[in-house]
C-alpha positions as CSV (number, residue, x, y, z in Angstrom):
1,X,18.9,23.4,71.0
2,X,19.6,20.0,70.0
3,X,15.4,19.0,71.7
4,X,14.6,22.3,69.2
5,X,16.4,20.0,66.3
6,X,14.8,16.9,67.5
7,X,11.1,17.8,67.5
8,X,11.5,19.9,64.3
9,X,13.1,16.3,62.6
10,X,10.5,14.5,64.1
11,X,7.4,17.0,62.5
12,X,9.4,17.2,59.2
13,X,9.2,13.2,59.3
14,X,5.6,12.9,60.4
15,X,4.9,15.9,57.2
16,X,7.0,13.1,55.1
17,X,4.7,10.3,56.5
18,X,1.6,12.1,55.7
19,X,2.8,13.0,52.1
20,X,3.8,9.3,51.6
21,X,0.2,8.4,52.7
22,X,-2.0,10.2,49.7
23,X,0.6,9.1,47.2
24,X,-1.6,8.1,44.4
25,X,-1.3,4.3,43.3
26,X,-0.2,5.0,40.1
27,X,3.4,6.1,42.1
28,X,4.2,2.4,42.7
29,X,6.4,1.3,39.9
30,X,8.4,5.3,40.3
31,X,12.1,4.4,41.1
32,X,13.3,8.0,40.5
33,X,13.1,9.0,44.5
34,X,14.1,12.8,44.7
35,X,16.4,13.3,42.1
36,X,14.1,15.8,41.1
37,X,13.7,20.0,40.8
38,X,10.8,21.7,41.3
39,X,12.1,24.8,38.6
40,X,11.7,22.1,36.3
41,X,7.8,22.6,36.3
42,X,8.6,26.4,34.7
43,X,10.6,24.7,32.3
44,X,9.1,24.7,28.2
45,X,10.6,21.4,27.3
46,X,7.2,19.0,28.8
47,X,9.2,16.1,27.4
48,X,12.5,16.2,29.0
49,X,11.4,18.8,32.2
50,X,7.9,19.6,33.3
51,X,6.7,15.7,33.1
52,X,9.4,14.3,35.0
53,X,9.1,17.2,37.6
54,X,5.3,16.2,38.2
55,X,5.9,13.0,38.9
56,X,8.9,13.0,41.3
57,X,7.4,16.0,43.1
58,X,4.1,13.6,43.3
59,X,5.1,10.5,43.8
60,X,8.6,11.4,46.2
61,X,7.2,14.6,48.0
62,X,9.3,17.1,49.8
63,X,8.6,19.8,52.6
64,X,9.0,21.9,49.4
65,X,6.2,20.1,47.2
66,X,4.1,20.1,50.6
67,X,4.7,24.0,50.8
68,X,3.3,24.4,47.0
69,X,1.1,21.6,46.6
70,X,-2.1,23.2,46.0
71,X,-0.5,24.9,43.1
72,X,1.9,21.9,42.0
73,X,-1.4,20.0,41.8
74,X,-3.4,22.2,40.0
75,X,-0.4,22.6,37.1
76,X,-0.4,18.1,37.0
77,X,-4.3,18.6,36.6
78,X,-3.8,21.2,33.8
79,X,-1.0,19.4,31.8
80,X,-2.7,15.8,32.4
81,X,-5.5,17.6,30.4
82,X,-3.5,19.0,27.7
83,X,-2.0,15.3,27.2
84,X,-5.7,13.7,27.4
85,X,-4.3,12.0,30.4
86,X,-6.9,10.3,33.1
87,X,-5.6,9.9,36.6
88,X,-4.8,6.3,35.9
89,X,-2.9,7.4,32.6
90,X,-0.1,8.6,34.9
91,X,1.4,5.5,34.7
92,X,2.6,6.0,31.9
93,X,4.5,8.9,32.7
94,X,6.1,7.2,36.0
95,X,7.3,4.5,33.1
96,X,8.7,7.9,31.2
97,X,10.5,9.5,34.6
98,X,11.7,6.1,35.0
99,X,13.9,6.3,31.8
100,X,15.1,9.9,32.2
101,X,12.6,10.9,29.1
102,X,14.4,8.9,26.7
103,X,12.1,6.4,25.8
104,X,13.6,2.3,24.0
105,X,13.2,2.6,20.3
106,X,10.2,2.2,18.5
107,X,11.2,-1.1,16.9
108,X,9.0,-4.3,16.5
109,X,4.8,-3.9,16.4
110,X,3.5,-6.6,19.2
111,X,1.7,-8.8,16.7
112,X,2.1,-9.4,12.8
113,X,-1.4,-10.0,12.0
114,X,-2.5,-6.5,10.7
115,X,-5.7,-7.0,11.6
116,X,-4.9,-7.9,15.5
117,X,-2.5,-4.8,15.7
118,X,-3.1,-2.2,18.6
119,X,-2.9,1.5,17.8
120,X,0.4,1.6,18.7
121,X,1.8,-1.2,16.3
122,X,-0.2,0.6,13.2
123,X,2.0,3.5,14.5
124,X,5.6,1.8,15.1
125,X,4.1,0.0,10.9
126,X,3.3,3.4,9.3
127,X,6.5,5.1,10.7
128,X,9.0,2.2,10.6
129,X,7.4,0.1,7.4
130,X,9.0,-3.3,6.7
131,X,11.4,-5.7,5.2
132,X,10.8,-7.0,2.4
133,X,13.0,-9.9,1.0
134,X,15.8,-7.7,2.4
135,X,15.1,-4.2,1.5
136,X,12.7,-1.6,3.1
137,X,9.3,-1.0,2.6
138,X,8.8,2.3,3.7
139,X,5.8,3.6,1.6
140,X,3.5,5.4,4.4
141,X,0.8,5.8,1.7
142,X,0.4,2.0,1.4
143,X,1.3,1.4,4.7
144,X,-1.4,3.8,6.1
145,X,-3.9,2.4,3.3
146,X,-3.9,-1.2,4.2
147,X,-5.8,-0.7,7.8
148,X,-8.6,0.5,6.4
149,X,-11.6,0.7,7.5
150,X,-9.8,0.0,10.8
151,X,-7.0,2.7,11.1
152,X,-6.7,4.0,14.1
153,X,-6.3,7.8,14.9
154,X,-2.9,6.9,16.5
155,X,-1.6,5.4,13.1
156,X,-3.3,8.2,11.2
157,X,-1.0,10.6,13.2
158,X,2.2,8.9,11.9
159,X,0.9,9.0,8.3
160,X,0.3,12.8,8.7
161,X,3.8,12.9,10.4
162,X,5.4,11.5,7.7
163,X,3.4,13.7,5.2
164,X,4.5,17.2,6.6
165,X,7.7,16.3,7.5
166,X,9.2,18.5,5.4
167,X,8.5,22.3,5.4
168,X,8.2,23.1,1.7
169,X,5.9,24.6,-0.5
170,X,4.5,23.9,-4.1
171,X,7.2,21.3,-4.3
172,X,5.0,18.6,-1.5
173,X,2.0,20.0,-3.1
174,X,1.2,16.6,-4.2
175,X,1.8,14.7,-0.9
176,X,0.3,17.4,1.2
177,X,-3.5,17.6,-0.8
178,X,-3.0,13.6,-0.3
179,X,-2.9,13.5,3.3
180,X,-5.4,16.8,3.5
181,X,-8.0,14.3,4.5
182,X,-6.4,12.9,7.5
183,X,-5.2,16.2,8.5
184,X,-9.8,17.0,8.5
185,X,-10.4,14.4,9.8
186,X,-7.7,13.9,13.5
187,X,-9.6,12.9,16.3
188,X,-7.8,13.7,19.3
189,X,-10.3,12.9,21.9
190,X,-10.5,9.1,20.1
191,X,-7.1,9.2,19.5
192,X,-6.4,9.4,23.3
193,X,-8.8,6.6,23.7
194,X,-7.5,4.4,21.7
195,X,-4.1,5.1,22.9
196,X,-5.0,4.3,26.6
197,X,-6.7,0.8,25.4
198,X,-2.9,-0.5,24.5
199,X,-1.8,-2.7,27.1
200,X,0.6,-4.6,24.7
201,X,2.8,-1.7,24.2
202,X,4.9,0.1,26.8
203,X,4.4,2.6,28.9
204,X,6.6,5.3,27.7
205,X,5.6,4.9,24.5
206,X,1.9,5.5,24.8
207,X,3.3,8.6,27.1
208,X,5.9,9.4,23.9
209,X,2.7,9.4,21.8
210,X,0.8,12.2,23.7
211,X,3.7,14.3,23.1
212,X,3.7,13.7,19.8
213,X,0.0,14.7,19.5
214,X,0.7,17.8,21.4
215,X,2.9,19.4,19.6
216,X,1.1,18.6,16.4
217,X,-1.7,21.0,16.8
218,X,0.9,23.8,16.2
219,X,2.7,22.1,13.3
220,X,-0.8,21.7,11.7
221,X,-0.9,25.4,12.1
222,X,2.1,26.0,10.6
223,X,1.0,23.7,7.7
224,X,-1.8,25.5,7.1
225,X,0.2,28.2,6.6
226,X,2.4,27.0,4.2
227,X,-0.5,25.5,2.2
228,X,-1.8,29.0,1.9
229,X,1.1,30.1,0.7
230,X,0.7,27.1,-2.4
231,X,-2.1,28.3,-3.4
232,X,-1.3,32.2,-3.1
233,X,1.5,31.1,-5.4
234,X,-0.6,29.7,-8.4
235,X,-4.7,29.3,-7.9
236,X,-4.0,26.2,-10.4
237,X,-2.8,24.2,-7.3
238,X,-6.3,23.6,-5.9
239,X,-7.0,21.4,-8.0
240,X,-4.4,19.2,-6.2
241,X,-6.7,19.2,-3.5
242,X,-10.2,18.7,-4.9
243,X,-8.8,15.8,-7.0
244,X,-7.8,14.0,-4.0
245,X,-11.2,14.8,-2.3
246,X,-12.8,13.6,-5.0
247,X,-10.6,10.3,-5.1
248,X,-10.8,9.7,-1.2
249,X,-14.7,9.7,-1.9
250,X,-14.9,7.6,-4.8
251,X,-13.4,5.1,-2.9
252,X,-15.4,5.5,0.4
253,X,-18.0,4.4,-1.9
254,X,-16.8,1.9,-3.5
255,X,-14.8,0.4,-0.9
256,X,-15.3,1.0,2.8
257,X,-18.6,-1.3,3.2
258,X,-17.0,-4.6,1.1
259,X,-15.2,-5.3,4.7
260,X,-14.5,-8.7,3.6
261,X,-12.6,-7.5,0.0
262,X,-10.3,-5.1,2.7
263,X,-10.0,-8.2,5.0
264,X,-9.1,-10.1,2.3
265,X,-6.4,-7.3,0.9
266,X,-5.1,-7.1,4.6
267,X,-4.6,-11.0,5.0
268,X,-2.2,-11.0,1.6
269,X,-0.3,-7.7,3.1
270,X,0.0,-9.6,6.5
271,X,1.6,-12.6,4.0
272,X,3.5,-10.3,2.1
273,X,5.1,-9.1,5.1
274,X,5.1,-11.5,7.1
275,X,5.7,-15.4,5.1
276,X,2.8,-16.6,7.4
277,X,1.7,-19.8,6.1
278,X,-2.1,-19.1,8.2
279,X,-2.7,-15.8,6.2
280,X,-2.1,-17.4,3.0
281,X,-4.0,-20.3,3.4
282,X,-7.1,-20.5,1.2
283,X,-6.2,-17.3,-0.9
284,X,-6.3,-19.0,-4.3
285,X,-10.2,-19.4,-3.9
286,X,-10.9,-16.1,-1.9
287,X,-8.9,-14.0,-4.7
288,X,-10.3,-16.2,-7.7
289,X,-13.5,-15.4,-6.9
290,X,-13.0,-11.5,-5.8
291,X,-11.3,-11.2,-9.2
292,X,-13.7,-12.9,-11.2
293,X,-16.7,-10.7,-9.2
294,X,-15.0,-7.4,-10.4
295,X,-14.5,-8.3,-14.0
296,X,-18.4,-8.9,-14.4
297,X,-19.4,-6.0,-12.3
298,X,-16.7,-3.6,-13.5
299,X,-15.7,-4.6,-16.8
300,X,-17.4,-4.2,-20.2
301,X,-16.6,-6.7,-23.5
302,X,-16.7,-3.1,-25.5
303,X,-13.0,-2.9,-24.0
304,X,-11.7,-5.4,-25.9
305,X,-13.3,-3.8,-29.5
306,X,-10.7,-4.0,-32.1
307,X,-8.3,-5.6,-29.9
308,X,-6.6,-9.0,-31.1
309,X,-3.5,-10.7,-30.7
310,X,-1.0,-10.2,-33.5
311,X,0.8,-13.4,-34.9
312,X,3.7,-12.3,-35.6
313,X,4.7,-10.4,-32.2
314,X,2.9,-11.5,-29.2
315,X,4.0,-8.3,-27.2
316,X,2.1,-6.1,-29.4
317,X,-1.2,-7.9,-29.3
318,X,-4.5,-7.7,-26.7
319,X,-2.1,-8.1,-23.4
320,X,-0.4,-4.6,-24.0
321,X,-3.5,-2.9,-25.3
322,X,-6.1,-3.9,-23.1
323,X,-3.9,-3.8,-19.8
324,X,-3.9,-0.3,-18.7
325,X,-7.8,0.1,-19.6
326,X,-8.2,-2.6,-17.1
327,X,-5.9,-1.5,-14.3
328,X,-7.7,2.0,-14.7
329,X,-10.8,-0.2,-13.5
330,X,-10.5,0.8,-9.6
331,X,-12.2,-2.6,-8.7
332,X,-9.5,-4.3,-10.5
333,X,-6.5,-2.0,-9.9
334,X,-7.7,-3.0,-5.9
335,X,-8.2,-7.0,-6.1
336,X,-5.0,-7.2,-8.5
337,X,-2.7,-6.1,-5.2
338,X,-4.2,-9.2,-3.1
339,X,-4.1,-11.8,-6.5
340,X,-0.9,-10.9,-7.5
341,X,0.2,-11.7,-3.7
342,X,-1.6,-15.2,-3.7
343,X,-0.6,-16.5,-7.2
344,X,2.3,-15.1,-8.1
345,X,3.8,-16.9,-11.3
346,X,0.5,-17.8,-12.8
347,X,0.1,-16.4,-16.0
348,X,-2.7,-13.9,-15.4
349,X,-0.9,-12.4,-11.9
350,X,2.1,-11.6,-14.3
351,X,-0.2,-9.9,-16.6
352,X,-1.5,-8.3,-14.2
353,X,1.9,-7.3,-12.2
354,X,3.1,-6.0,-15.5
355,X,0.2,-3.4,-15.4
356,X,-0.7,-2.7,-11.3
357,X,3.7,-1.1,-10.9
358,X,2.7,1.6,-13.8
359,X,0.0,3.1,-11.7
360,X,-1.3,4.6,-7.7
361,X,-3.8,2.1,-7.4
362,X,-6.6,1.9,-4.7
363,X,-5.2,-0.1,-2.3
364,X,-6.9,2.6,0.3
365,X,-8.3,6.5,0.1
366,X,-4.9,7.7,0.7
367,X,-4.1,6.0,-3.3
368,X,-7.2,6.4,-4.5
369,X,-6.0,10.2,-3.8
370,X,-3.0,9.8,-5.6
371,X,-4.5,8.4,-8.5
372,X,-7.2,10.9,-8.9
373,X,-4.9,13.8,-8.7
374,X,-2.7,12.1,-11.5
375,X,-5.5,12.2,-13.7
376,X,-6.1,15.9,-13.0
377,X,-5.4,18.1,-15.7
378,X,-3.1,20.6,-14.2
379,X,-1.8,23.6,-15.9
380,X,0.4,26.3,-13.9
381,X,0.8,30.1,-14.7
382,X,4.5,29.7,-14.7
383,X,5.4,28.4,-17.7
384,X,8.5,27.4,-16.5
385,X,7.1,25.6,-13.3
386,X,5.8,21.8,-13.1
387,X,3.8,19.7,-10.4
388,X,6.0,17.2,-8.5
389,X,4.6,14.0,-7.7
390,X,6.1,11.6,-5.2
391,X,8.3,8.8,-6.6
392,X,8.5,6.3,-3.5
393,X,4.8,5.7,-3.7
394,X,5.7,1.6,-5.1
395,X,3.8,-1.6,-4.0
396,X,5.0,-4.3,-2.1
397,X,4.4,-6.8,-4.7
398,X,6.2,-5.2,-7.2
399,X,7.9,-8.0,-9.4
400,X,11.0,-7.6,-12.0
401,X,9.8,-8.8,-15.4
402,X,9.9,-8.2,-19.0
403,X,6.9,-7.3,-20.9
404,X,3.8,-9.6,-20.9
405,X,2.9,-10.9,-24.3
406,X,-0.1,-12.6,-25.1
407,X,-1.0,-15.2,-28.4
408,X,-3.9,-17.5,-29.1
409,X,-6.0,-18.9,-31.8
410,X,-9.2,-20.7,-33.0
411,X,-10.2,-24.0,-31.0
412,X,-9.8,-27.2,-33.0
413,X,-10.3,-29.3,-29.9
414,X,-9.4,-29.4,-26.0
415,X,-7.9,-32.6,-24.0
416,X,-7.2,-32.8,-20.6
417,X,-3.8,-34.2,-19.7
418,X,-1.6,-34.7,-16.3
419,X,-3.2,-31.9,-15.0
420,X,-3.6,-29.3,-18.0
421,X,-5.4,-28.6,-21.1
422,X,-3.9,-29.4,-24.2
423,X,-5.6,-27.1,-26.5
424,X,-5.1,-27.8,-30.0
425,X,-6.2,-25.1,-32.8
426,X,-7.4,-24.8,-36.0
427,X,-4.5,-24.8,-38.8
428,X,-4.2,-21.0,-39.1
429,X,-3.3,-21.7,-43.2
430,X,-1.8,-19.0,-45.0
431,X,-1.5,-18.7,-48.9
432,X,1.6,-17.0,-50.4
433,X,2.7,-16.5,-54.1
434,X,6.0,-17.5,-55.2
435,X,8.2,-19.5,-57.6
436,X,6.8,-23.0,-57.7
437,X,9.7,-23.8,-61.1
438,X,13.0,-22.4,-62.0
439,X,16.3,-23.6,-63.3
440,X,20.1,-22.0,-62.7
441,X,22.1,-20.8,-65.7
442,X,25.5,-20.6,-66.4
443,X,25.9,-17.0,-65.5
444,X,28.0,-16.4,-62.2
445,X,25.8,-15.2,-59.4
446,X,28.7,-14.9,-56.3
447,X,31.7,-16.3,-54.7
448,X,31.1,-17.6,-51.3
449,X,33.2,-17.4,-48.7
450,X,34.1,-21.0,-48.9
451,X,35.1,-20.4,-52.3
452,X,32.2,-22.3,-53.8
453,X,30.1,-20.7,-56.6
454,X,26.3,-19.5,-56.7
455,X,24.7,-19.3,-60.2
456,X,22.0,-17.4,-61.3
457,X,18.3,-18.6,-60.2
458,X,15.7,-17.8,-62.8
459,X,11.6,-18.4,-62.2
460,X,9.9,-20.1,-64.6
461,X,6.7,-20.2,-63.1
462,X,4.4,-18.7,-60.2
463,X,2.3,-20.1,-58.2
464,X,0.3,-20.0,-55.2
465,X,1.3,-22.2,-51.7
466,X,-0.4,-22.7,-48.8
467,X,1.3,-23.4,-45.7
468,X,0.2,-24.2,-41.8
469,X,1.7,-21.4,-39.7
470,X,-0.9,-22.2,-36.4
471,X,1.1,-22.0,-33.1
472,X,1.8,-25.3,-31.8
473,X,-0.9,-27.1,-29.0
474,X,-1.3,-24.9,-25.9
475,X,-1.2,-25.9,-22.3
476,X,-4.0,-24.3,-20.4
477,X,-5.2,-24.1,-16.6
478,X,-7.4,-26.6,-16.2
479,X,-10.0,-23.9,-14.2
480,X,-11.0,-22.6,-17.9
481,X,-12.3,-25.8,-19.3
482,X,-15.6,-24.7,-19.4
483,X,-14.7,-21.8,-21.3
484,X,-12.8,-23.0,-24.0
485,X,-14.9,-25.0,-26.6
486,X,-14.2,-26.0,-30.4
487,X,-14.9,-22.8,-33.0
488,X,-13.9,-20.5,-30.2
489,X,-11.0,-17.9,-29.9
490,X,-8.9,-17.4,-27.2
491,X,-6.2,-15.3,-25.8
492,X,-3.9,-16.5,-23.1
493,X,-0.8,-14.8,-20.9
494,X,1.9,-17.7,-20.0
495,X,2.8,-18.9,-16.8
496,X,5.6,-18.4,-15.3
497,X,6.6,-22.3,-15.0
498,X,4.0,-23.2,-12.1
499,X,3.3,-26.3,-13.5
500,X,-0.3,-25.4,-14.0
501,X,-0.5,-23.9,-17.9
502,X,-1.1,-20.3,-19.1
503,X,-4.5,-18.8,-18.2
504,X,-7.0,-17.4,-20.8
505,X,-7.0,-13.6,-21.2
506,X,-9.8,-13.4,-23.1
507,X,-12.3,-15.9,-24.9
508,X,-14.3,-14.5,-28.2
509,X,-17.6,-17.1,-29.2
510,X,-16.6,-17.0,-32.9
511,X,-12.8,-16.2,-34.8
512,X,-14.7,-13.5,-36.4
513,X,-16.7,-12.1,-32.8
514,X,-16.1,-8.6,-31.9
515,X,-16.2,-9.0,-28.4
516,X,-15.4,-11.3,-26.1
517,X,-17.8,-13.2,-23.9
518,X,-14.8,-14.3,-21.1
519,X,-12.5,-12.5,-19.3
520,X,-9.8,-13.7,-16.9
521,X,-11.9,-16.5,-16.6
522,X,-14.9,-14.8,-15.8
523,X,-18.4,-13.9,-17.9
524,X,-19.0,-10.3,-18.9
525,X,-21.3,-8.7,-21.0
C-alpha cells in the first residue's frame, strides 16, 4: 500500500512538473500560489472572481486545472477577448491577482506636461481634475477639452463616465447631448491599443481600465434608453442634441488643424496647473501674436459702431458694450483662455477675464457644444418645465474682480518715459452757463449748524464759462506706440498694477471716426 502511495505521489509530482513547464512567461511576477478556486470561473463578478481564478489556475496549476484544462483554457481565451487582452496583456492581470482585485488608488498622472501624458494619466486628469491654488478643479468638460486633438480613447471613456453618471432623464439633458459625440464616436479596439502602449502606469490599472470598458457597453445601452425616454417626453429636447452637433463641428473646422493654437492653449493649462516655469516661458509673444491674428481675421470695426466711452462713468462706456460681442467671437472666446493665463493683470487680460467667466467658451468640441446649445432657442410643451444647464462647467483661470471700465480721449501728444507712454490729450473743454455776478442781501437765507448765518445769493448776470474737464495724462504699454498718434482717439482698459501701463482697447483715426482702425492692439478692417 504505502509503494501504491508512493508511485501515485511520485506521478502526481511529475503531472505538477509538467504543468510547471508550459507555464506561460507572463506567470513570473504571480505570488498568489494556490490560494485559488476553480468555482470562481462560474462566478459573474470578472473583477473580484473569474480573473483572479484564471490566473492562479494558469500560472499555479493543480491536478484539478490539469483535469479541465482544455476547457479552463478555452474560457482565459474567451474572456482575454472580451477584455481586448493579447497573451502578453496578462500581465496585467497577474499584477491584479497579485492585489486581491483591489487595485492602489488612481492618484497622481506620471507626468505634468499635458502634452507628454499617456492614456492613462488623461484618464486618472479627466476623472480626478486638479488643484488649483487650493481648491479643485473638477470640470471634466474642460478637462477632457484641453487634449485635443490628442485625447485618447482611454480619457474619452472617463469623460463619458463622468457624463452618465447619473441615471436621470430630461433633467442631464444638457450634459448628456454634450457628451453624445464621444459616446458615437468610442473606439474600443484603439482604446485597447492605446491602453497596452502605457508602460508608465501600473499594471492593475491598465487591467482596472478594461473593466471599466467592459461593463460600459451595457451602461451605454441603458443610456440610450433613457435618452429615448427624453425625447418621448417632449420632441423639443432634440434640439439639445443637434445644437451640440452642430457646435462640435463648427469647431472641428475652426480648430482641429491650427495644432499649434491647441498646443499653445495646452502649454498655458499645463502652467495653470502645474506653476512650471518651462511651459510659461515665451507665452507673452506666442499669445500676443495668436490674439492679435484672431482680431484681424475674426473681428470687424462695424462692432464698435456707435460705441464710445462715456466721460462721466467709465463702466458704462465701450469696455461693457463691446465685451460680450467679442467673447461671442469663437476665435477670441478660444485664445482669451491661454492670454488671460500668460498675462494676467495687464489691462486687456482683465478685460478680457471680466467677459471669458460669463460664457462656455471653445476651449475644445465638448464647449463649443455647450455654447451652441445655450444659444438654442428651446421651448418645451410643458409650460411649467425648463432646460437645466450644468453650473460646474467654470474655467480654470477664472479671476475675482469688479467690473472692467474703460476711458480715453483725443491725442494731444505721446512721450515715452521709464518704460511707458505718457499720453497726453487734447483739453476736452466744456462750456457751461451760469452766474458770472451776484451780490448777497440782507435777507436771512439759513442757520448753519455752527450757528453762523447764510444770506440770500442773488444773480446779477449770466454768462457763459468754459472749463478743461480732459482726464489727466495716461500711461500706456509701450507695445502700442505705433498706434497711438496726435488727432487720434483712443480707448484703454487699466492695468492691474504691472508696472507696464493700461493697454488700448480700441483706437479711432479721427475724434469724430465711426469706426475704429485698432483693436487690442491689432489692425482690423
Amino acid at each position: 500500500m504505502k509503494k501504491l502511495v508512493a508511485v501515485s505521489v511520485m506521478a502526481w509530482l511529475c503531472h505538477m512538473g509538467s504543468a510547471s513547464a508550459g507555464v506561460p512567461a507572463w506567470c513570473k511576477d504571480y505570488t498568489g500560489g494556490d490560494r485559488y478556486d476553480l468555482k470562481d470561473l462560474s462566478s459573474k463578478n470578472i473583477r473580484d472572481n473569474v480573473l483572479p481564478a484564471f490566473v492562479g489556475a494558469t500560472c499555479a496549476p493543480n491536478a484539478e486545472v490539469a483535469a479541465n484544462a482544455a476547457d479552463i483554457e478555452k474560457a482565459r481565451q474567451a474572456w482575454g477577448k472580451k477584455l481586448g487582452m493579447q497573451e502578453a496583456d496578462w500581465a496585467d492581470a497577474v499584477a491584479w491577482a497579485n492585489v486581491n482585485a483591489r487595485p492602489s488608488y488612481f492618484r497622481d498622472p506620471s507626468t505634468k506636461d499635458l502634452a507628454k501624458m499617456t492614456p492613462v494619466d488623461q484618464y486618472i486628469t479627466i476623472r480626478e481634475g486638479f488643484s488649483e491654488n487650493g481648491s479643485p478643479f473638477d470640470n471634466p468638460v474642460y478637462l477632457t477639452d484641453m487634449f485635443e486633438p490628442n485625447l485618447t480613447e482611454v480619457g474619452r471613456l472617463a469623460y463619458i463616465e463622468e457624463c452618465i453618471r447619473e441615471e436621470r432623464t430630461e433633467e442631464n439633458a444638457v450634459q448628456y447631448a454634450m457628451c453624445q459625440g464621444d459616446i458615437d464616436a468610442l473606439d474600443y479596439a484603439k482604446f485597447f491599443a492605446q491602453l497596452r502602449t502605457d508602460t508608465a502606469n501600473k499594471g492593475e490599472h491598465r487591467m482596472q481600465l478594461r473593466f471599466e470598458a467592459y461593463e460600459m457597453a451595457p451602461r451605454l445601452k441603458k443610456h440610450a434608453e433613457i435618452v429615448a425616454k427624453i425625447y418621448t417626453k417632449d420632441e423639443a429636447y432634440k434640439k439639445l442634441w443637434d445644437a451640440a452637433k452642430k457646435g462640435r463641428t463648427e469647431w472641428a473646422a475652426s480648430f482641429s488643424g491650427n495644432k499649434d493654437l491647441l498646443a499653445l492653449a495646452q502649454r498655458l493649462d499645463t502652467f495653470q496647473f502645474s506653476k512650471s516655469r518651462k511651459a510659461r516661458e515665451g507665452c507673452e509673444a506666442a499669445t500676443d501674436a495668436a490674439l492679435a491674428a484672431a482680431i484681424t481675421a475674426k473681428v470687424p470695426a462695424k462692432l464698435f459702431k456707435d460705441l464710445k466711452d462715456i466721460r462721466m462713468d467709465p463702466f458704462a462706456g465701450v469696455a461693457k458694450d463691446v465685451g460680450p460681442l467679442l467673447l461671442d467671437i469663437p476665435e477670441i472666446a478660444f485664445i482669451s483662455g491661454p492670454y488671460i493665463q500668460c498675462q494676467g493683470g495687464r489691462g486687456a487680460a482683465e478685460f478680457l477675464s471680466t467677459w471669458v467667466d460669463k460664457v462656455p467658451g471653445q476651449r475644445g468640441p465638448r464647449a463649443a457644444a455647450f455654447t451652441a446649445i445655450t444659444k438654442e432657442k428651446i421651448v418645451l410643451d410643458d409650460m411649467s418645465a425648463k432646460v437645466e444647464y450644468p453650473r460646474n462647467l467654470g474655467h480654470p483661470f477664472t479671476q475675482s474682480h469688479g467690473s472692467q471700465g474703460s476711458s480715453g480721449g483725443v491725442i494731444k501728444s505721446v512721450k515715452e518715459k521709464d518704460g511707458v507712454l505718457i499720453v497726453e490729450l487734447q483739453p476736452l473743454l466744456v462750456k457751461r452757463k451760469e452766474c458770472v455776478q451776484s451780490h448777497r442781501t440782507n435777507r436771512l437765507a439759513r442757520i448753519n449748524r455752527d450757528g453762523s448765518l447764510d444770506y440770500e445769493l442773488v444773480c446779477d448776470k449770466m454768462g457763459v464759462k468754459t472749463y478743461d474737464e480732459s482726464w489727466g495724462d495716461f500711461k500706456i504699454n509701450p507695445a502700442y506706440k505705433s498706434t497711438l498718434k496726435p488727432g487720434a482717439l483712443f480707448s484703454a482698459v487699466h492695468a492691474n498694477e504691472n508696472g507696464k501701463g493700461a493697454d488700448i482697447l480700441a483706437v479711432w483715426p479721427k475724434k469724430d471716426a465711426e469706426l475704429p482702425t485698432v483693436v487690442l492692439g491689432a489692425p482690423v478692417k
